[in-house]
C-alpha positions as CSV (number, residue, x, y, z in Angstrom):
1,X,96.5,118.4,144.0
2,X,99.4,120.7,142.6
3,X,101.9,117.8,144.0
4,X,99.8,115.1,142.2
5,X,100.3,117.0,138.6
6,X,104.2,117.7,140.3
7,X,104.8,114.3,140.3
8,X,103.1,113.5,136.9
9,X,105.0,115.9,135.5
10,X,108.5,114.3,137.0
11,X,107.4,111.1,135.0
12,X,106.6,113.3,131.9
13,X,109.8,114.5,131.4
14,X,111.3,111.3,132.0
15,X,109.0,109.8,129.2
16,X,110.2,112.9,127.1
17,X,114.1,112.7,127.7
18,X,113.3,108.7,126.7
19,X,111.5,109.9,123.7
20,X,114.2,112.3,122.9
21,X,117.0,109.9,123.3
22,X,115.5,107.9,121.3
23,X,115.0,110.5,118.1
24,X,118.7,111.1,118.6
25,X,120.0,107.4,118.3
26,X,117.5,107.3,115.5
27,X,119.1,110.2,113.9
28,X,123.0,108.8,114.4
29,X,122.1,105.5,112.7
30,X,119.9,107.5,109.8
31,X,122.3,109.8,109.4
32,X,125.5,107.2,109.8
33,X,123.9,105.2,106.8
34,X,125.9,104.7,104.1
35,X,124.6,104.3,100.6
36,X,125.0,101.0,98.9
37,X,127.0,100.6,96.3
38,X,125.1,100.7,92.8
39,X,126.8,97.0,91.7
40,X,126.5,95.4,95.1
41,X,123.8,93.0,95.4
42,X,121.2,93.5,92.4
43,X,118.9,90.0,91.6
44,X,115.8,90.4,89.9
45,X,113.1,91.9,91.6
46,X,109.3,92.5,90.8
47,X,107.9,95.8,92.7
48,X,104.3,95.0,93.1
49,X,102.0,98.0,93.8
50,X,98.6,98.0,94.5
51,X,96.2,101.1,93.3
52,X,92.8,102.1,94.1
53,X,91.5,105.9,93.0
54,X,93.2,109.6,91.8
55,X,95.8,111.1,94.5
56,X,97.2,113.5,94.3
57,X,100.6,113.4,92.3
58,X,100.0,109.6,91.2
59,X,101.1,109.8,88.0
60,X,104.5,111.4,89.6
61,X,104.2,108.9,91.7
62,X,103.9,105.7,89.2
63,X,107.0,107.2,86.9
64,X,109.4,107.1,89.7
65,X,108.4,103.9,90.2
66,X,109.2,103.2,86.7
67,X,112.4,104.8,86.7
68,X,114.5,103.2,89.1
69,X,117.9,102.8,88.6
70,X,118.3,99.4,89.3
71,X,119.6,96.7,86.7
72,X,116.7,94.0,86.2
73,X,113.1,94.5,87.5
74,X,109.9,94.4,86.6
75,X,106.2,95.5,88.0
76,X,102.8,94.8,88.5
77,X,100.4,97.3,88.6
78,X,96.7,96.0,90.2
79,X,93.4,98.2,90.6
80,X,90.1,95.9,91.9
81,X,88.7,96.8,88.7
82,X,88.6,98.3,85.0
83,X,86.2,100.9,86.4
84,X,88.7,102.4,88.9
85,X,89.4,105.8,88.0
86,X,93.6,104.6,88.3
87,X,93.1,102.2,85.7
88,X,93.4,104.4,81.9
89,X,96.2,106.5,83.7
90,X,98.3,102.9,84.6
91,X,97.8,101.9,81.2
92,X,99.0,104.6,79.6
93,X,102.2,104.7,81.4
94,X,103.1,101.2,81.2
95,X,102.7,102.2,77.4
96,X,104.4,104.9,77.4
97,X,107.5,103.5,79.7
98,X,110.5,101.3,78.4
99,X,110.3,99.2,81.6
100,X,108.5,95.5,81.8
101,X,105.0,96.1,83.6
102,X,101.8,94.6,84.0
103,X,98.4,96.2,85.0
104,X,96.3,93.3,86.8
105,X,92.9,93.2,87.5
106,X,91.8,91.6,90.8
107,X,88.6,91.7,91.3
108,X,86.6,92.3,94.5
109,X,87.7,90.7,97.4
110,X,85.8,88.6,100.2
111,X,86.8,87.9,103.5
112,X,90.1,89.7,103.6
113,X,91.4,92.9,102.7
114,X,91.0,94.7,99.1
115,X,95.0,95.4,99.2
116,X,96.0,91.6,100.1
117,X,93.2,90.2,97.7
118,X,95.2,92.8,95.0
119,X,99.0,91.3,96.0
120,X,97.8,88.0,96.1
121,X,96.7,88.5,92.2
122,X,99.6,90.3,91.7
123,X,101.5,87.2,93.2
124,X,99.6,84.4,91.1
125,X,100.1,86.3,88.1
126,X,104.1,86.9,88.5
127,X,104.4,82.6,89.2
128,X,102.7,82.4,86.1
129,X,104.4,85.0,83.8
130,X,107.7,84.4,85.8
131,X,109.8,81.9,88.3
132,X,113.6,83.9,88.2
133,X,112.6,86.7,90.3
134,X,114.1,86.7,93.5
135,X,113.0,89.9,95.1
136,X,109.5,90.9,95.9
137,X,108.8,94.6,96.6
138,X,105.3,96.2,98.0
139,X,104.9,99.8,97.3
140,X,102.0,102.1,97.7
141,X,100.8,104.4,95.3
142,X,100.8,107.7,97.0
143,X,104.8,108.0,97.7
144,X,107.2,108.8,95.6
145,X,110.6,107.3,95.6
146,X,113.9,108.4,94.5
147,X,115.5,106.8,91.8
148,X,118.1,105.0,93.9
149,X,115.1,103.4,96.2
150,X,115.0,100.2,95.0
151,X,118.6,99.7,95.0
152,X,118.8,101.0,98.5
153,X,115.7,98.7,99.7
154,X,117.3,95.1,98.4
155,X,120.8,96.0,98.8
156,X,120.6,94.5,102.6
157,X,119.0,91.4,102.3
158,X,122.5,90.2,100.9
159,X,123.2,89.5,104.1
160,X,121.0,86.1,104.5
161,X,120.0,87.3,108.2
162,X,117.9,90.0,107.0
163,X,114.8,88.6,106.7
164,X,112.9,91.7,105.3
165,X,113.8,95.5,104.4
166,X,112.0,98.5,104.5
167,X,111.5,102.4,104.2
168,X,108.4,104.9,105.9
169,X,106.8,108.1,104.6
170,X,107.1,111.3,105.5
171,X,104.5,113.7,104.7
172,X,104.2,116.6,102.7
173,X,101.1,119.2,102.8
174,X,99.8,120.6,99.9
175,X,98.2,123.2,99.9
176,X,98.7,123.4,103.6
177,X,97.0,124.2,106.5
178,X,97.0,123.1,109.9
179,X,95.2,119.7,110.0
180,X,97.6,118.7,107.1
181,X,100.5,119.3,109.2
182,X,98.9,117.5,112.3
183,X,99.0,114.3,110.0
184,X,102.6,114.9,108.7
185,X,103.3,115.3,112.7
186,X,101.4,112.4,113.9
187,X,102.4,109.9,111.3
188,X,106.6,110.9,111.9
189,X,106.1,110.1,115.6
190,X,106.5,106.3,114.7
191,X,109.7,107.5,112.5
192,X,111.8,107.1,115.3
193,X,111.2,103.8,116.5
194,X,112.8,102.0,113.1
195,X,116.3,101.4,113.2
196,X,118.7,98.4,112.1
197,X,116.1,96.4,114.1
198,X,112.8,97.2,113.4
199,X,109.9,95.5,114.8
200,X,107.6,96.3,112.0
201,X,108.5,96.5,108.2
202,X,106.0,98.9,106.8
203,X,103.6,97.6,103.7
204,X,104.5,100.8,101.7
205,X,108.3,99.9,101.3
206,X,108.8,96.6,102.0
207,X,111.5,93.9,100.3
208,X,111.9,90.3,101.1
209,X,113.5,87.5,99.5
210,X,111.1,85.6,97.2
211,X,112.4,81.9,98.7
212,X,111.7,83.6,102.5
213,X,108.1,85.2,101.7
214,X,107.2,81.4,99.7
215,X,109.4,79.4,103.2
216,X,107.5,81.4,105.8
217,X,104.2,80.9,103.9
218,X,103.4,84.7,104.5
219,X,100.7,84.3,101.2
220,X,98.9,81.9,103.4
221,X,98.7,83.5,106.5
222,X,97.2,86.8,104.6
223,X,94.0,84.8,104.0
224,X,91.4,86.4,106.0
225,X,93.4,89.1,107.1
226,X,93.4,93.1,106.7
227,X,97.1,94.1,107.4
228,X,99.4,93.1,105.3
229,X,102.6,94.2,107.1
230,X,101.5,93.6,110.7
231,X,101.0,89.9,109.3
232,X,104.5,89.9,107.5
233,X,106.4,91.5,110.2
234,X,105.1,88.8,112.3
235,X,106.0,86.0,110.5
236,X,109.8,87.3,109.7
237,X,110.5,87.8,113.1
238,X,109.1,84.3,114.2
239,X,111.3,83.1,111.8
240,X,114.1,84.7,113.9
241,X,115.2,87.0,111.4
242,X,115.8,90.8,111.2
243,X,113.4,93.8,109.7
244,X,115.9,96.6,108.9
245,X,114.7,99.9,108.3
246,X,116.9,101.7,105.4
247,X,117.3,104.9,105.9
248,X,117.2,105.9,102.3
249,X,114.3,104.4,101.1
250,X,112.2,107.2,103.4
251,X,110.0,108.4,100.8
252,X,107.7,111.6,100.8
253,X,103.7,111.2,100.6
254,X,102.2,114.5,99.1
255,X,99.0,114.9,100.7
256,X,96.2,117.1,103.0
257,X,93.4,116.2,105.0
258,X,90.5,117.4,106.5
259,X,89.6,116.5,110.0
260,X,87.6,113.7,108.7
261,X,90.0,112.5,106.8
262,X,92.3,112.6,109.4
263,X,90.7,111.3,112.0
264,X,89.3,108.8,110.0
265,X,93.1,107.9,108.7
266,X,94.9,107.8,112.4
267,X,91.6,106.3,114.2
268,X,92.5,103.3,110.9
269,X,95.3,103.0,112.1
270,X,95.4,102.5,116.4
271,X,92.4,100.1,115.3
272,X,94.3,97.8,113.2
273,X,97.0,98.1,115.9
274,X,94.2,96.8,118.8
275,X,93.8,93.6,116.1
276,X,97.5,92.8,115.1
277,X,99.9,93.9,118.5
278,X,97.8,94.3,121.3
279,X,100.6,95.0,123.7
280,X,102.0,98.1,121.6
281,X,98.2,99.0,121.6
282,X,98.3,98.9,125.8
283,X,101.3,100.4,125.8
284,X,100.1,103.4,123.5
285,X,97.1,103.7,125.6
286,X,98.7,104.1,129.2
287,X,101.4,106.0,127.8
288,X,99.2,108.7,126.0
289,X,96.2,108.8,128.5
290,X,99.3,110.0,131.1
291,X,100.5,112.4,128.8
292,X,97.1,114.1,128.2
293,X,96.2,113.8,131.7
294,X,99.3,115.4,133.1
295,X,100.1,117.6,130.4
296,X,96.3,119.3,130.1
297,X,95.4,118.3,133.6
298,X,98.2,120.1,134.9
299,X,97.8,123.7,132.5
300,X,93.4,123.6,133.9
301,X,95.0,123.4,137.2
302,X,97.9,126.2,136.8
303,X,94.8,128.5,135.1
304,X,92.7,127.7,138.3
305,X,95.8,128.4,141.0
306,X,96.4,131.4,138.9
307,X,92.7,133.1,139.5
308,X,93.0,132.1,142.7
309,X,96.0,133.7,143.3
310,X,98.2,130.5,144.6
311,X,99.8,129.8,141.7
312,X,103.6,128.7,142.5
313,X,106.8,128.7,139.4
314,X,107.6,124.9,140.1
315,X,104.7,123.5,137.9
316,X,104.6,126.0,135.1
317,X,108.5,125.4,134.8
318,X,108.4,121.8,134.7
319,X,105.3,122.1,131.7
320,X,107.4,124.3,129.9
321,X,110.3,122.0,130.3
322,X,107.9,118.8,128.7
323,X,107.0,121.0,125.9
324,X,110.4,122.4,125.2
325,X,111.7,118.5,125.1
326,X,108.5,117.7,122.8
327,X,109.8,120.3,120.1
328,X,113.5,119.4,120.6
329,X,112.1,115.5,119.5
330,X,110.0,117.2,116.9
331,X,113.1,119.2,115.4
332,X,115.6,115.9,115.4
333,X,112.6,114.5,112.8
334,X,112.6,117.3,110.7
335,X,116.1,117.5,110.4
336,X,117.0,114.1,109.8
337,X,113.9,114.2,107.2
338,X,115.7,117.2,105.6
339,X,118.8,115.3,105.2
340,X,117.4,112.3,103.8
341,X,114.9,114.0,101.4
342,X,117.4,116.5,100.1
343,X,115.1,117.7,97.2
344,X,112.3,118.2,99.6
345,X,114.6,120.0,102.1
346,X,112.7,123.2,101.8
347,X,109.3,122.2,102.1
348,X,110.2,119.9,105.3
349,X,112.0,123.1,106.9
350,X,109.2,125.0,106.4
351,X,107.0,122.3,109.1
352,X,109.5,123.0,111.7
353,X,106.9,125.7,112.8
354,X,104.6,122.4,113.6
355,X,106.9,119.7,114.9
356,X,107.7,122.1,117.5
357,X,104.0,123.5,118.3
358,X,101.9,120.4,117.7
359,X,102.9,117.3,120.0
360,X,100.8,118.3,122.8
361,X,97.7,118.1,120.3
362,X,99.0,115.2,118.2
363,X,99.4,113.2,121.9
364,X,95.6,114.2,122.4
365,X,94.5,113.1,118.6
366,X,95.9,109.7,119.5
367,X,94.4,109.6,122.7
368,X,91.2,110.0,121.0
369,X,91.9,107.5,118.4
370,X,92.7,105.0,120.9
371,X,89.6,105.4,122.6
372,X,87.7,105.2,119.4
373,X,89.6,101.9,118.5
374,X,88.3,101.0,122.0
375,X,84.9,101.5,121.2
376,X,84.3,99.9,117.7
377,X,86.9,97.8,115.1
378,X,85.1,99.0,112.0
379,X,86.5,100.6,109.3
380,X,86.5,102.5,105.6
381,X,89.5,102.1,103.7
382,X,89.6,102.9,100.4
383,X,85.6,103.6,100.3
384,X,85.4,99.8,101.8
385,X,84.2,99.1,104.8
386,X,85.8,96.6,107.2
387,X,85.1,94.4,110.5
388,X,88.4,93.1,112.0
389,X,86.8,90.3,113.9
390,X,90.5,88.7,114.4
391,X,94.0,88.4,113.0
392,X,92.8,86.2,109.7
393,X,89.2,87.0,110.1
394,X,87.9,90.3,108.2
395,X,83.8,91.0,107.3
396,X,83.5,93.6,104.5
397,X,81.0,95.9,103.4
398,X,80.6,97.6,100.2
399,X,80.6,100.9,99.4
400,X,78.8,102.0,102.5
401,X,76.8,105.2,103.3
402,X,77.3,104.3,106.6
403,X,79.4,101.6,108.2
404,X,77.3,100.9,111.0
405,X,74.3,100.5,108.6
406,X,75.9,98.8,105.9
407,X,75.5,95.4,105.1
408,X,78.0,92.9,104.9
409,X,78.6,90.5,101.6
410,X,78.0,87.1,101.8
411,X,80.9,85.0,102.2
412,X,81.1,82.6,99.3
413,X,84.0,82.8,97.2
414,X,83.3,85.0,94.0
415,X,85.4,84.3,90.6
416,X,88.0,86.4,89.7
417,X,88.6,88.0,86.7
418,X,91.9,89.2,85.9
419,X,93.6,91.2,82.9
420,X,97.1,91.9,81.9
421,X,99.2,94.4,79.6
422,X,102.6,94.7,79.1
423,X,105.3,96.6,77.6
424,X,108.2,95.6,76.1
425,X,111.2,94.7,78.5
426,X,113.8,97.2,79.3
């Protein structure tokens, strides 16, 4: 049996030097970058970002986001209704701010997700309060960006081959504590695989031209859907253009979680992967049910040989060797992080402790989430409950106690109702 877990091991560090390889390339071309120019390309854009609920630092958050230094742009703020608790604290910064904003109400949304049904608003109000933007911008509400984001984020799509641009997040505990620092860990492991040709342009931090998004009809294929980036990404790279990550625009999300939380956040997440790229699903399933199998298989055995008394040095070695490749992928993250988030440089240096202890149990939370994503495509997001029944398909429940229990609204279309305030243009 020890040859077995020899052998396993063998294509564990292979998968690890792979892994590692690719955090270094990653780290040249993130840390090759250069900044753009501040006068290079600069058309009007409108950053639309959709809100639901208090977190933490959002009012940090939504001043950044009204602070960019870029030359003409405007936003739109949307919540699903007056009620949300965002709601009096978007108001009053849009009244308090000197830049052109709107604060939108949507309305509740049937048969597709709460965040598409708030950017399609958010998209029917801009065409009727204004046709010369050129750039749209999605951002969430829980990073916060520097003031040279924006810039940063369009800048590319000069170049009429880049069909969409986009940043990530990088998490930052805080108060702490360990299952805060799992998240930060499990959410940088897909860090890595953006570059200057991304396969996926994340919803958070995402630019596209105004004339591609209306060309590829991106609006229309949200209908029915849940994921808003998975159904972008899709439809830019049909088009046979290019999703560049910019290096720049990696933003930092201040949060913690509980293990519900967090397993209710990364189970989300390989569920909505199952729905909208099956094969990276697979792929994520083979890849981590080896890795938990070798890698834990292989230590019960190496305790077992060791009572026994026939424990050999070739398999401990060649665990050690996994894990000291795991940390060395974990520590190219947190450095590059450190060098693009220079004013959170400390704080990221100070998770070095867990990008180099937690990727054996990061491998076994996804493990676990795949299996759960297996099992059942239901989920709460936002306090909404969800049924991904296909790509442009989605069943939602409302406020649920339980999601299993919950039942579904009807399917009729409801009428929207939809506000708007402004302040006076920059």
């Amino acid at each position: 049996m020890e040859n077995v877990f020899r052998v396993l091991a063998l294509i564990l560090i292979a998968q690890s030097l792979a892994a590692l390889a690719g955090a270094l390339r990653f780290a040249r071309y993130a840390l090759s970058s250069r900044l753009h120019r501040r006068h290079r390309y600069q058309p009007k854009a409108v950053v639309i970002v959709p809100c639901k609920g208090l977190e933490d630092g959002l009012e940090e958050n939504i001043r950044a986001l009204c602070t960019q230094d870029y030359r003409e742009y405007e936003l739109i703020f949307v919540t699903e209704s007056e009620m949300d608790a965002a709601y009096p604290l978007l108001s009053k910064v849009i009244k308090q701010g000197r830049r052109s904003a709107w604060l939108v109400v949507a309305g509740e949304a049937t048969g597709r997700g709460q965040k598409i049904h708030n950017l399609v608003t958010a998209l029917e109000t801009l065409n009727a309060i204004d046709r010369r933007a050129e750039v749209l911008v999605f951002a969430d509400s829980d990073t916060r960006p520097a003031r040279n984001w924006l810039a940063e984020l369009i800048a590319p799509l000069e170049e009429k081959r880049v069909g969409a641009t986009t940043g990530f997040r990088w998490y930052l505990p805080v108060q702490g504590g360990l299952l805060s620092h799992l998240l930060s860990v499990w959410s940088a492991s897909a860090l890595t695989l953006l570059g200057e040709r991304s396969s996926f342009s994340w919803g958070g931090a995402t630019a596209i031209r105004r004339e591609n998004f209306e060309r590829l009809g991106i609006r229309e294929r949200w209908e029915g859907a849940l994921s808003d980036d998975y159904v972008l990404s899709q439809a830019v790279r049909e088009a046979g253009l290019r999703i560049k990550f910019v290096p720049a625009c990696l933003t930092p999300t201040h949060a913690d979680a509980n293990f519900k939380e967090l397993f209710e956040f990364t189970t989300r997440q390989m569920r909505i992967t199952r729905v909208y790229a099956p094969r990276v699903w697979r792929l994520a399933l083979v890849t981590q049910s080896l890795f938990n199998f070798a890698m834990w298989g292989g230590f019960i055995w190496l305790f077992l040989a060791v009572i026994r008394g026939r424990a050999t040095a070739t398999l401990p070695i060649m665990l050690a060797i996994i894990l000291l490749l795991g940390a060395a992928t974990g520590w190219v993250r947190v450095a590059v992080a450190a060098r693009l988030l220079p004013a959170y440089r400390t704080s990221i240096f100070k998770q070095r402790w867990a990008y180099a202890l937690l990727a054996p149990v990061s491998s076994m939370l996804y493990l676990c989430n795949l299996i759960a994503s297996a099992w059942s495509l239901k989920i709460v997001w936002r306090g909404i409950g969800y049924e991904l029944l296909s790509q442009s398909e989605t069943r939602i429940w409302r406020e649920p106690t339980s999601i299993e229990s919950a039942e579904p609204l009807p399917r009729k279309r409801r009428r929207r109702r939809a506000s708007a305030s402004s302040s006076s243009p920059q």
